[in-house]
N, C-alpha and C positions, 0 to 999 in steps of 0.2 A: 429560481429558488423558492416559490412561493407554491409550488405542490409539495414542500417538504418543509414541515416543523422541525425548530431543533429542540432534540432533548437535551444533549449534555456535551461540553467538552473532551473528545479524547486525548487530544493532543496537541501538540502546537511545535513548529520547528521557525528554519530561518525566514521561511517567504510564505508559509500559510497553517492554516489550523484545522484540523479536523474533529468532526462532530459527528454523532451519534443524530439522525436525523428520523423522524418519520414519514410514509407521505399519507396521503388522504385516508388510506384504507389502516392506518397505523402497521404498517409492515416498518422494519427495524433497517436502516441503511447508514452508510456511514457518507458524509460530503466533504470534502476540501476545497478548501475556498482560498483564494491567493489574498494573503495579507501578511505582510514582511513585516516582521519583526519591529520594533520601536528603533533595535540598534543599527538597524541596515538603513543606514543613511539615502537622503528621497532621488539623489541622481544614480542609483543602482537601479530603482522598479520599475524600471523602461525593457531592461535587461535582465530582470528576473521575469517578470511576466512573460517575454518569450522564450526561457527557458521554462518555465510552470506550465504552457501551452502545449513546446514540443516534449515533455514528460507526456501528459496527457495522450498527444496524440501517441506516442510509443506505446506508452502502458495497454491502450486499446490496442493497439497491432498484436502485439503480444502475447495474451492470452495461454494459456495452459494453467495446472493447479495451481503452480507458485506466484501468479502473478492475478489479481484484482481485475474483472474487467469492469470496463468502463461502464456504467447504464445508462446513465445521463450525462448532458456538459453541459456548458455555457460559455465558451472561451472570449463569446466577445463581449460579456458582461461587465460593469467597471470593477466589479470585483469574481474573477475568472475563477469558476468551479466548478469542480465532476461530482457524480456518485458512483459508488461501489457497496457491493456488498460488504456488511458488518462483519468483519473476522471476528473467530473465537480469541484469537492471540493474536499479539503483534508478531512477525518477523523477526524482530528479538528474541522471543520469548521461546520461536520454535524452535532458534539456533540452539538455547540454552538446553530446551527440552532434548533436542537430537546429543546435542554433546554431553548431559547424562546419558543419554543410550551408546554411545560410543561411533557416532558417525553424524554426518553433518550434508543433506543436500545442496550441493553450491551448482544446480541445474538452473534455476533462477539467476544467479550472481550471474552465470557464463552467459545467460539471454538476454540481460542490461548492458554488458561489455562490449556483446559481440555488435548489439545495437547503438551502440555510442560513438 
């Protein structure tokens, strides 16, 4: 994590937070970093961390528009993080956007599914 400054928080869910990162040359990236929440009690993060791992590895398999790939990792870090490229919008934001235009890509949904 030390080739990448953090600018700011984007987000935070149940097992990590994602951040607005730079690296050396100030190019703009986004990293998630595995850090579970306050309320997820300490005998769960044995078994979230290898769930946050095998996401990561998926995510890279992955690949196409709808899905982030991976640039960088660190899985065996004590606190286990990728980078991606910085979206313009979250995922959320696209659903909303597509479903004012009247239609909704769930080609990503079926590639998470079909992968699980």
């Amino acid at each position: 994590m030390a080739d990448y400054k953090t600018v700011n928080e984007i987000g935070r869910g149940g097992f990590g937070v994602v951040e607005e990162v730079e690296d050396t040359s100030g190019q703009p990236f986004a990293r998630k970093t595995f850090k579970p929440a306050e309320y997820i009690p300490d005998i769960a993060h044995n078994r979230l961390r290898k769930r946050f791992k095998r996401e990561v590895r998926i995510q890279a398999e992955l690949g196409g528009r709808e899905i982030m790939p991976v640039l960088a990792s660190d899985l065996n870090a004590e606190k286990p993080w990728f980078v991606m490229p910085l979206a313009e919008k979250t995922y959320e934001q696209q659903i909303t956007e597509d479903r004012s235009l009247g239609s909704v890509d769930i080609d990503a949904i079926a590639d998470i599914y079909e992968w699980s």
